[in-house]
C-alpha positions in Angstrom: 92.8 -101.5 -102.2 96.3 -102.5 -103.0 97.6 -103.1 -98.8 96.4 -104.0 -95.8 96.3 -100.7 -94.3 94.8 -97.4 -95.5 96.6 -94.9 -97.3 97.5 -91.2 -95.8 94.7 -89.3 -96.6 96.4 -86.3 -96.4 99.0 -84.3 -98.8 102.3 -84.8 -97.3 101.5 -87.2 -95.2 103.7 -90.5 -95.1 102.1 -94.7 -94.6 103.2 -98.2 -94.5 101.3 -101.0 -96.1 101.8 -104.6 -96.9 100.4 -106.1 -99.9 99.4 -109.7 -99.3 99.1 -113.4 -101.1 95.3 -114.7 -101.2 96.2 -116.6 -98.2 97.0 -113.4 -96.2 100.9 -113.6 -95.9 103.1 -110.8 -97.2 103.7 -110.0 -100.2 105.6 -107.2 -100.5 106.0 -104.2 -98.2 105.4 -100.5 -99.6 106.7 -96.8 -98.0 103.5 -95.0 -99.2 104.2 -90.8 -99.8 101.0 -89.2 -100.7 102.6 -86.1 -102.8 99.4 -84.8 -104.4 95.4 -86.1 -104.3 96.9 -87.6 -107.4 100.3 -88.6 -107.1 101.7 -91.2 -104.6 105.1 -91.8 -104.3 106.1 -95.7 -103.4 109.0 -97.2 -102.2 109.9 -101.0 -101.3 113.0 -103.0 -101.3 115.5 -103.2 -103.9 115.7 -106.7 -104.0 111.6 -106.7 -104.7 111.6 -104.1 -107.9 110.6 -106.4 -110.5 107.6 -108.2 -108.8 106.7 -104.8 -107.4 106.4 -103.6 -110.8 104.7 -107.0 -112.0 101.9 -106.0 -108.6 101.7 -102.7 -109.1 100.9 -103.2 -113.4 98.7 -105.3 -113.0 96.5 -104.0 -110.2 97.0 -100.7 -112.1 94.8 -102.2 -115.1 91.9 -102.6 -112.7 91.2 -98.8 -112.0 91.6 -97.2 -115.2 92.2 -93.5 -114.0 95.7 -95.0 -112.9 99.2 -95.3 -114.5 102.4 -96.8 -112.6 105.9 -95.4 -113.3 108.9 -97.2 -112.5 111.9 -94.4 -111.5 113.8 -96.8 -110.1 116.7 -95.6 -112.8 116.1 -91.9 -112.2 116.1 -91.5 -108.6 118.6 -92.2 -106.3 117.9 -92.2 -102.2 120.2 -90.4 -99.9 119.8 -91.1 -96.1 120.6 -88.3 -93.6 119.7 -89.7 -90.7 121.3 -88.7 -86.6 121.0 -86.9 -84.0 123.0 -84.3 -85.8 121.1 -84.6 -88.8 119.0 -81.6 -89.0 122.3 -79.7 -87.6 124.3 -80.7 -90.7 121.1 -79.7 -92.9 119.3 -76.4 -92.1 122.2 -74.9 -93.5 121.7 -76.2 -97.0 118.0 -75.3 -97.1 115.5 -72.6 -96.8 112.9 -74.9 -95.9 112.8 -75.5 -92.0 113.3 -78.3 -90.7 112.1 -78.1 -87.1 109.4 -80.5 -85.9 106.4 -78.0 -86.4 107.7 -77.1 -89.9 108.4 -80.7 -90.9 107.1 -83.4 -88.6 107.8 -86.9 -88.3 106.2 -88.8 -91.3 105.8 -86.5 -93.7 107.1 -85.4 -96.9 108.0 -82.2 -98.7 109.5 -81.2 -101.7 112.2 -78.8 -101.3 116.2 -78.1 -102.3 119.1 -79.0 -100.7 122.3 -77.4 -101.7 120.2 -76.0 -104.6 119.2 -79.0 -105.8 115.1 -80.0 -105.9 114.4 -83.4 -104.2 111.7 -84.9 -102.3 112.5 -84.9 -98.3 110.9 -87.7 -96.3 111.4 -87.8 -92.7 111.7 -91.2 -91.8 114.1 -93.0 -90.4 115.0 -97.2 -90.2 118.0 -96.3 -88.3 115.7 -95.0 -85.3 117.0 -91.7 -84.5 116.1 -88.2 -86.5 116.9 -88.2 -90.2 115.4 -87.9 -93.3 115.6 -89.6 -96.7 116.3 -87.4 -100.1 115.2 -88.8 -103.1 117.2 -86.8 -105.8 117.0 -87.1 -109.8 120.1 -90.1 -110.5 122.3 -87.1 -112.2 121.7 -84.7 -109.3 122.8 -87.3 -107.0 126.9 -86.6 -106.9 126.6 -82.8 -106.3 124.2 -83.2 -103.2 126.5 -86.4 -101.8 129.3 -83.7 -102.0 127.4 -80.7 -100.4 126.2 -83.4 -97.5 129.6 -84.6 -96.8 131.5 -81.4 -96.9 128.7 -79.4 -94.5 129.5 -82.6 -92.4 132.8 -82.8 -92.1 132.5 -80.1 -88.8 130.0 -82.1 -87.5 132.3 -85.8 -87.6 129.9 -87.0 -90.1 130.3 -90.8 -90.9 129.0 -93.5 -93.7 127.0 -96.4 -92.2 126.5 -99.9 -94.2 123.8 -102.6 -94.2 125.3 -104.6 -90.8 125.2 -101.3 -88.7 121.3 -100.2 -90.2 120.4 -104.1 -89.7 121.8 -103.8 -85.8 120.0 -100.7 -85.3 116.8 -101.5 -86.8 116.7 -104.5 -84.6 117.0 -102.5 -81.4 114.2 -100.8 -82.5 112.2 -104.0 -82.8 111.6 -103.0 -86.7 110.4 -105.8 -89.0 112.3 -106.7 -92.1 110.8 -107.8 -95.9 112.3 -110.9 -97.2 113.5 -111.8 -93.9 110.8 -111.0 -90.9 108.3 -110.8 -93.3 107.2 -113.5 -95.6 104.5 -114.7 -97.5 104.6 -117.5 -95.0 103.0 -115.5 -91.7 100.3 -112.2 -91.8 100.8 -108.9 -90.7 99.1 -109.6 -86.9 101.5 -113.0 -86.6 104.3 -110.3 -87.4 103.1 -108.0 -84.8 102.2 -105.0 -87.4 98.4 -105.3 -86.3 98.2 -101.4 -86.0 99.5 -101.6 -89.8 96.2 -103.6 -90.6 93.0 -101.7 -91.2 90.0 -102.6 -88.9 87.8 -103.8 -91.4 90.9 -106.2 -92.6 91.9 -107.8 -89.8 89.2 -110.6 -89.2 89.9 -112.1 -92.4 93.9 -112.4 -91.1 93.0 -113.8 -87.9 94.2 -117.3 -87.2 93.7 -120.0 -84.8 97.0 -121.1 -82.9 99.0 -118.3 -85.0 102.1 -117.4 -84.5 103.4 -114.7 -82.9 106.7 -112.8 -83.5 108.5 -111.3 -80.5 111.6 -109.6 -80.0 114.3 -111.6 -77.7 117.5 -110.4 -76.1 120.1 -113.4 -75.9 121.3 -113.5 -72.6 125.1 -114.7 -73.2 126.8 -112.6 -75.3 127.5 -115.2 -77.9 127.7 -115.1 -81.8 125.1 -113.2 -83.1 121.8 -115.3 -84.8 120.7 -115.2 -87.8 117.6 -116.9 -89.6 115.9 -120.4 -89.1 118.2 -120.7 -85.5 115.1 -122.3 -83.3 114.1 -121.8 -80.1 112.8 -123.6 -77.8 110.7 -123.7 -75.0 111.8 -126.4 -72.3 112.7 -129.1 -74.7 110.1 -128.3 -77.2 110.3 -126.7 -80.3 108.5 -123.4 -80.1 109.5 -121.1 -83.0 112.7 -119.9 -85.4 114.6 -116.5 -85.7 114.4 -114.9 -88.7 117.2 -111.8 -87.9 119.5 -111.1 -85.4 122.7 -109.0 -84.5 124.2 -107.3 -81.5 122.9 -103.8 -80.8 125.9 -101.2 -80.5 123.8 -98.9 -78.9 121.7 -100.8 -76.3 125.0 -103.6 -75.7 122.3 -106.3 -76.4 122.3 -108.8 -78.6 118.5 -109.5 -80.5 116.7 -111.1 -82.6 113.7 -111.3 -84.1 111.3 -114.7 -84.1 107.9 -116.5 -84.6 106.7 -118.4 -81.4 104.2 -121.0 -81.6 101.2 -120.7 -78.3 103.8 -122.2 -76.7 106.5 -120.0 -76.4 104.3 -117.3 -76.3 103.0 -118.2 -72.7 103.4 -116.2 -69.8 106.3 -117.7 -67.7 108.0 -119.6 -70.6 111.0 -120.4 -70.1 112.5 -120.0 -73.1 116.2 -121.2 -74.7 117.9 -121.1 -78.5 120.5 -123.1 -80.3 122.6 -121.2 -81.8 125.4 -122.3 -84.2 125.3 -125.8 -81.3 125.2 -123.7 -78.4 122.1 -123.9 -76.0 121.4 -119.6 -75.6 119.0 -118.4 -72.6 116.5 -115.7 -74.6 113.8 -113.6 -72.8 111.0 -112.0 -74.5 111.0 -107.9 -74.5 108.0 -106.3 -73.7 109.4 -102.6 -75.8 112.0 -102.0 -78.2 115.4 -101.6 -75.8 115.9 -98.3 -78.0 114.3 -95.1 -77.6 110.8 -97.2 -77.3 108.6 -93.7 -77.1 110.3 -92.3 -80.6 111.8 -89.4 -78.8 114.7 -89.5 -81.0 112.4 -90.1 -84.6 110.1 -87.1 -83.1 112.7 -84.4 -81.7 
């Protein structure tokens, strides 16, 4: 077993997993696509390709029946995500794209503007979308057909700040910056993402727990290692943070020690000097039933 959690067990059918250090922090996190009994398709952060390749090699040479490809230079990723997404695509396909034909976390290999790709729908933005991943040389033709069959629907580009702010609203952890080597998957709140049969061995005493926090003053927006405190103790650090366009809230992601995890806490955090009020949400402030990710 290379993750924490099992792997989709059917064709099509789309999985997160964290691979861990001996000590049960994350490793590394992994977008597992099972294509084919056969043939699983991974995907993890750009920033982690080379020791993803170093894992995945060397875990490889374990089960002999298995060889690792890295297409990281032949395969680009397009994301189509909105809730005018599937609008702007059924046009372009003769696959359907409706919920019954193509559900929510699953994958399919189809064409798009006559070009073959693999289709996952999934979406770190939080509303309806899907990712293509299209051969590198492919890639310019179906970025043209996108944005033209767009243009009628006001189609715009997003960047790394606005997915960041919208992943936050919807409470979504981040590798590298909410997830470390430092804390488990249950300290991160991904317990669901841990298999049964996994979890004792990450249980901790006095762990910590991460929690989703709206700032209550409007101020600049926080960003990692910013602590937080409960009454005039200590009781945890934000690892990401950034004002939510589409809820009006600013958030941010932290740890809490027992502490600050208490019911009734009052809790504060000191942001670039200045003493923030921060309450604890209960559910992501956006769409926290996936009624946009399912529609």
């Amino acid at each position: 077993t290379l993750g924490a959690n099992r792997a989709p067990a059917k064709d099509g059918r789309i999985g997160l997993t964290h691979a861990l250090t001996p000590s049960g922090g994350v490793f590394s996190e992994f977008t597992v696509c099972r294509l084919a009994a056969d043939h699983v398709l991974l995907t993890s952060a750009a920033a982690a390709r080379r020791q993803d390749a170093a894992l995945l090699t060397a875990h490889a040479k374990t089960h002999e029946a298995v060889t690792v490809s890295d297409v990281t230079e032949k395969t680009g990723i397009l994301a189509v995500m909105g809730p005018e997404s599937r609008t702007l695509l059924q046009p372009l396909t003769d696959q359907a794209l409706s919920s019954t034909a193509f559900p929510w976390l699953s994958a399919q290999q189809i064409q798009v503007a006559g070009i073959a790709l693999t289709a996952l729908r999934v979406s770190y933005a939080g509303e309806l979308g899907w990712e293509l991943h299209v051969p590198m040389d492919r890639m310019k033709p179906l970025y043209d057909a996108l944005v033209a069959a767009g243009r009628p629907l006001d189609l715009a580009h997003f960047g790394a700040f606005a997915l960041n702010a919208m992943r936050l609203e919807k409470g979504y952890r981040a590798w590298g910056m909410d997830l470390s080597t430092e804390r488990t998957p249950l300290e991160a709140g991904l317990g669901h993402l841990v298999a049964p049969d996994a979890r004792k061995a990450l249980e901790r005493e006095g762990a910590f727990s991460m929690k989703l926090l709206e700032l209550e003053d409007g101020g600049p927006d926080p960003f990692a290692l910013h602590p937080v405190f409960a009454g005039g103790e200590v009781a945890g650090l934000i690892t990401s943070g950034a004002f939510g366009h589409r809820t009006g809230r600013t958030l941010a992601l932290a740890y809490l020690k027992p502490a600050g995890q208490a019911a009734g806490a009052s809790l504060s955090a000191r942001v670039l000097g200045r003493k923030v009020p921060v309450r604890v949400l209960a559910e992501a402030p956006y769409d926290p039933r996936n009624e946009r990710l399912k529609g």
